[in-house]
N, C-alpha and C positions, 0 to 999 in steps of 0.2 A: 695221280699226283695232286697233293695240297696244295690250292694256291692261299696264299697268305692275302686278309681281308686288308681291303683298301682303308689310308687313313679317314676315309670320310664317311665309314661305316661302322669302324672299329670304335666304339668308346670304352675306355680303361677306367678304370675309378681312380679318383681323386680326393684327395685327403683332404675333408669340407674342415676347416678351422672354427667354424663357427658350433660345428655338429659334433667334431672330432672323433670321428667317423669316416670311413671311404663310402663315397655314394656317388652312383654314375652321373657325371655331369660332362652332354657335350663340349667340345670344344667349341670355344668364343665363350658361352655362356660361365655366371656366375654362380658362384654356390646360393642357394636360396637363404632366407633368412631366418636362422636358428627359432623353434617355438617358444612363444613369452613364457616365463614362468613366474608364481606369484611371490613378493619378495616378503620377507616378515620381517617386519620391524624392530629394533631390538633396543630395549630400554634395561638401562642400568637398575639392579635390585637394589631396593632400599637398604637403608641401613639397619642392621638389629636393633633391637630393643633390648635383648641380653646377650652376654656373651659367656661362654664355659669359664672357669677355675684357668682353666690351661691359656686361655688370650686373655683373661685379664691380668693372669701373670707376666704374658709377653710383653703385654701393652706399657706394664708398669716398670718390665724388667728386673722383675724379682721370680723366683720358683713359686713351686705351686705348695709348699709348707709355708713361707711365707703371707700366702694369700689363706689358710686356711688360721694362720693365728692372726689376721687382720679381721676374718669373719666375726673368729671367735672372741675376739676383743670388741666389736660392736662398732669398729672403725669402717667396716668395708660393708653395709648391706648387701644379701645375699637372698635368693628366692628357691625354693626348690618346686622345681614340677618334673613327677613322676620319680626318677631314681636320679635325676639330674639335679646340682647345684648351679643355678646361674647367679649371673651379678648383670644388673642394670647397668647398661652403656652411660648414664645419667648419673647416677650415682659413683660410676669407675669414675668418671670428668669432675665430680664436685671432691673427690677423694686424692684426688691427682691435684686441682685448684689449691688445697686444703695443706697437701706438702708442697706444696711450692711457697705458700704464703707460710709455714713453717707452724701450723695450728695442730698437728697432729701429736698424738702421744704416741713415744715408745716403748 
């Protein structure tokens, strides 16, 4: 016949919080204290320097035909690298400046 182990022998696992994990920990005692980990730092990405056809469209709230006869008109500078058309973040802001102060041609 099985006799069943006394409470002061028997240790059950307990769900460590810190671990989140079951790990035997007698009774009375605490769960140990979770291993440091190293934390990384996190810094916000700069702002671009260009942005696509397609956000400087957003930006302006106009489509992207729009922004293609603004290039082509010599109102909007534009740059291309590689198979990409960008537009200077600098240039969209003095372009945007420029219809608000009402200097633009249409």
């Amino acid at each position: 016949m099985k006799t069943k182990p006394s409470p002061a022998t028997h240790h059950r696992a307990q769900l460590c919080s810190a671990h989140h994990k079951a790990l035997f920990i007698p009774p009375g005692q605490l769960c140990p204290a979770p291993p440091q980990t190293a934390r990384l730092e996190v810094r916000p990405l700069p702002d671009p320097l260009f942005v696509s056809m397609r956000e400087a469209g957003r930006r302006l709230g106009v489509g992207l035909s729009t922004i293609w006869k603004l290039i082509q008109a010599g109102e909007l500078p534009s740059t291309q690298i590689l198979r990409r058309r960008l537009i200077p973040v600098a240039e969209l802001e003095k372009f945007a400046a420029r219809l608000q102060q009402g200097v633009c041609h249409d």
